[in-house]
C-alpha positions in Angstrom: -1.8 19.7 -28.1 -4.7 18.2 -25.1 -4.3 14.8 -25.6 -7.2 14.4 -23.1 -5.3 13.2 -20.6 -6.7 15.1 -17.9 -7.6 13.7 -14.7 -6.4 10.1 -16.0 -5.2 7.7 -13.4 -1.5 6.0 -14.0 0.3 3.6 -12.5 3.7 3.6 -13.9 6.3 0.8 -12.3 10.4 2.3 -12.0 9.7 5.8 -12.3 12.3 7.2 -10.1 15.1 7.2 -13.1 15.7 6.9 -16.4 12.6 6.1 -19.2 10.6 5.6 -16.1 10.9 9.2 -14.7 10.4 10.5 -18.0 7.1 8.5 -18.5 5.9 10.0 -15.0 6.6 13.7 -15.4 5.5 13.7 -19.3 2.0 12.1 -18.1 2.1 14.7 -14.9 2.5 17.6 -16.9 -0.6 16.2 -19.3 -3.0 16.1 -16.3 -2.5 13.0 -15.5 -2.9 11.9 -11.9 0.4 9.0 -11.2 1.7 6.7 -9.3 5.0 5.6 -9.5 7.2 3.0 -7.5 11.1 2.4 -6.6 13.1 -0.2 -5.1 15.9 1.5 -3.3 16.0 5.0 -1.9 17.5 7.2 -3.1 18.5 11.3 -4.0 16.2 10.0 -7.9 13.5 9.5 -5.1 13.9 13.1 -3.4 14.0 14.8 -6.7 11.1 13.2 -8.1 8.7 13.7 -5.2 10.0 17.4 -5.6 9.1 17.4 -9.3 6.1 16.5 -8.8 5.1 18.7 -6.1 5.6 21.0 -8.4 3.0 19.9 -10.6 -0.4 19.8 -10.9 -2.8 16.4 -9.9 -2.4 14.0 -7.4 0.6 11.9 -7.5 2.6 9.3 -5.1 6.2 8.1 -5.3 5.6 4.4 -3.6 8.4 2.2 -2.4 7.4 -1.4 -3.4 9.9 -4.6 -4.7 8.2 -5.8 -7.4 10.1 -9.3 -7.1 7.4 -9.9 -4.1 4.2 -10.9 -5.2 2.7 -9.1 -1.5 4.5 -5.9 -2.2 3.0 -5.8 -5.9 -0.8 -6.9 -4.7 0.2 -3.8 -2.3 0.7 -1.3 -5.0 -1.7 -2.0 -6.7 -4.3 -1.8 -3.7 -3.1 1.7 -2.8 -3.7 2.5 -6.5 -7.5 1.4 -6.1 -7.1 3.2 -2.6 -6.3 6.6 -4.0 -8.0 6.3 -7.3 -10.4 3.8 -7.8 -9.3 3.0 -11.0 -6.8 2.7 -13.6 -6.5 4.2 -17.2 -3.0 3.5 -17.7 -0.4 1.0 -17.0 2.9 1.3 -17.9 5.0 -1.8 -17.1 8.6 -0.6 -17.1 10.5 -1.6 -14.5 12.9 -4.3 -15.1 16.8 -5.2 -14.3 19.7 -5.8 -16.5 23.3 -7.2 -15.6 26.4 -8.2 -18.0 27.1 -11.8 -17.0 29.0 -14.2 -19.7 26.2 -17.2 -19.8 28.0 -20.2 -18.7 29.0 -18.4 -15.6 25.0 -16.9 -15.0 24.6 -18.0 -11.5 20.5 -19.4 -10.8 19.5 -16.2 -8.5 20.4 -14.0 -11.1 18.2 -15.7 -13.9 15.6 -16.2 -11.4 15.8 -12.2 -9.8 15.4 -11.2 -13.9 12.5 -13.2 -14.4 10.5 -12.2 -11.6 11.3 -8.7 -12.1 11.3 -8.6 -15.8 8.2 -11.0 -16.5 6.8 -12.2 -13.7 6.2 -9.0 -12.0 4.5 -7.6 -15.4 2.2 -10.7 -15.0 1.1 -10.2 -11.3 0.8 -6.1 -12.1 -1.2 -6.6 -14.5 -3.9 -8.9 -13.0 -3.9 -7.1 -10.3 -4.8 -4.5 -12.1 -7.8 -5.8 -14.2 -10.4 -5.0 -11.5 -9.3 -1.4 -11.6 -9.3 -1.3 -15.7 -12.4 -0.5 -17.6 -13.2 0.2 -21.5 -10.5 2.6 -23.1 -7.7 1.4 -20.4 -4.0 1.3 -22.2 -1.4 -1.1 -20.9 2.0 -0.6 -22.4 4.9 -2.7 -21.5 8.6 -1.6 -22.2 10.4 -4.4 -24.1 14.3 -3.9 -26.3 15.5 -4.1 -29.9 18.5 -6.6 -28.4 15.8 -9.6 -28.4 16.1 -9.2 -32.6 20.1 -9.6 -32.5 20.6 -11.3 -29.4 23.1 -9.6 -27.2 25.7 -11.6 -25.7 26.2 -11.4 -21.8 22.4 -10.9 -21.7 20.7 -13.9 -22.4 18.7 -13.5 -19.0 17.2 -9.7 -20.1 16.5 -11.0 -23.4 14.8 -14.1 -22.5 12.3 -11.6 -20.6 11.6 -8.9 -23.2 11.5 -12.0 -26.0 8.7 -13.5 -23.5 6.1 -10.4 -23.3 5.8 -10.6 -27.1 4.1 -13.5 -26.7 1.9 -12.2 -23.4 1.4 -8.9 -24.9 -0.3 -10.5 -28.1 -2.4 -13.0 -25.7 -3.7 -10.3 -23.4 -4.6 -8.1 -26.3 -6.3 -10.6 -27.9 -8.7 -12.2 -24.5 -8.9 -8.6 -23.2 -10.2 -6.6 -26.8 -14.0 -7.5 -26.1 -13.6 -5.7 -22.7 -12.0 -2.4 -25.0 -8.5 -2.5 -22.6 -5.7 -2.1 -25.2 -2.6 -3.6 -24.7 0.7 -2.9 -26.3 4.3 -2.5 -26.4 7.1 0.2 -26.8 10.4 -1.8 -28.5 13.5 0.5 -27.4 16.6 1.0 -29.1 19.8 2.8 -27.4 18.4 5.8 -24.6 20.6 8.4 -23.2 19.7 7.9 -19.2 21.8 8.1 -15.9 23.5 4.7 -16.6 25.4 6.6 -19.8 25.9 9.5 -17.8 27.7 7.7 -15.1 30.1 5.5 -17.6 33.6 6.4 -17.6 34.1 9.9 -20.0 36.2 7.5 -22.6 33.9 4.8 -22.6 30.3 7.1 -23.1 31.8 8.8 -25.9 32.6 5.8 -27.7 29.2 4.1 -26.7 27.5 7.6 -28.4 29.6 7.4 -31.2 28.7 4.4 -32.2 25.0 3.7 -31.1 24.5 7.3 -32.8 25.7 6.0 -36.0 23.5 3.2 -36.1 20.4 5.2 -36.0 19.1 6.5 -38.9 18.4 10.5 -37.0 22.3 9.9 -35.5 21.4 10.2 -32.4 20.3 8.2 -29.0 16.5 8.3 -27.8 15.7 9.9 -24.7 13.4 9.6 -21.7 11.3 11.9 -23.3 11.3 10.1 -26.8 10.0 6.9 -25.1 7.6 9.4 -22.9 5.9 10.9 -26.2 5.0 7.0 -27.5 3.4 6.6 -24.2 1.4 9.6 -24.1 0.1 8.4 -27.8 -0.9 5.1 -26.5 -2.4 6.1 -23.2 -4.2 8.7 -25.4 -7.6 7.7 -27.9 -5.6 8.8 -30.7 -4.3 5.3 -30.9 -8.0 4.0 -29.8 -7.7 1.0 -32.4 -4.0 0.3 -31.5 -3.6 -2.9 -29.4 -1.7 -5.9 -30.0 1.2 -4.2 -31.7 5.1 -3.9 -31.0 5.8 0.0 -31.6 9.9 0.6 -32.6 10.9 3.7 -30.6 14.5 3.2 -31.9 15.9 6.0 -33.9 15.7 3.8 -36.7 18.6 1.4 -35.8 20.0 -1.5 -37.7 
């Protein structure tokens, strides 16, 4: 199916792994024309620049630290460099770490925030000049912030916040026909469950699966297809809204 993303410019934010990578070759593959950033180097970094060699449009794998407001206003600038505009932003970088609360040391809190929210913020205002009518900006936040998940009270805190800045933006930026909304994710097969110990990923399959109504963990391409439908005008009169891409967990 041509969802009409042909020649549509992207800016996608962690691409290199995981959801991100699967949100960057899905839109490659539809014609769209990407930009994706990392931290660290990497072999994810190699193999993605490969990837997309190998397919068609005009893409960039960017090295950028989104916790530095310079390196973001940079990103952004080569976007406008190399495009001239944006259609589609997909916010999806963020960080995560297991720390018990009353031991969460004040750099971690503060490196989640500004990676996890404050970084969104500053990408996306950046990015307004380079937006016009029909632009999508879809931000990646979790299922946890409905149960709370202990040992994460600093990744919560984040994803709980762009709720609230997703509904806001939405609602000043509507006249102006930019559409923003968010993808709410429940358990994804990526690297990190690739990489856990064999006894401990089988157990985390086991029972994630069985708390999904399909029985089964999302993948990269799950979350991809949700993106493609909101970067797409099939979901034209979409914005505002906080879209489940959970398997159906409770």
């Amino acid at each position: 199916m041509d969802l009409g993303l042909k020649d549509k410019k992207a800016l996608v934010t962690g691409g290199t792994r995981g959801v991100g990578r699967g949100i960057v070759l899905a839109l490659a593959a539809a014609g769209a024309d990407v930009i994706t950033c990392y931290r660290q180097d990497g072999e994810n970094v190699g193999s993605l620049e490969r990837d997309l060699k190998e397919t068609a449009g005009r893409h960039a794998v960017l090295r950028a630290d989104l916790t530095d407001p310079a390196q973001i206003a940079g990103l952004v600038e080569e976007c406008r460099t190399r495009f001239g505009r944006l259609d589609l932003v997909v916010n999806n970088a963020a960080v995560i770490k297991h720390v018990p609360y009353g031991q969460l040391p004040l750099e971690e809190w503060q490196r989640t925030i500004d990676t996890n929210l404050t970084a969104v913020h500053l990408v996306v205002q950046h990015a307004l000049p380079l937006l016009g009518e029909g632009a999508s900006v879809v931000g990646i936040s979790s299922k946890s912030i409905e149960v709370g998940i202990p040992l994460r009270a600093q990744y919560t805190a984040t994803k709980a916040a762009l709720h609230g800045l997703n509904r806001t933006l939405a609602r000043e930026f509507g006249s102006k026909g930019i559409r923003f909304n968010l993808l709410s994710l429940g358990m994804i097969h990526t690297e990190a469950v690739d990489e856990m110990p064999a006894g401990q990923r089988e157990q985390m399959l086991a029972k994630y699966s069985g708390m999904t109504s399909l029985g089964r963990l999302g993948t990269p391409s799950d979350v991809a297809g949700a993106v493609l439908w909101l970067a797409s005008d099939l979901s034209r009169y979409v914005t505002g809204a906080v879209i489940p891409v959970d398997g159906g967990i409770s």
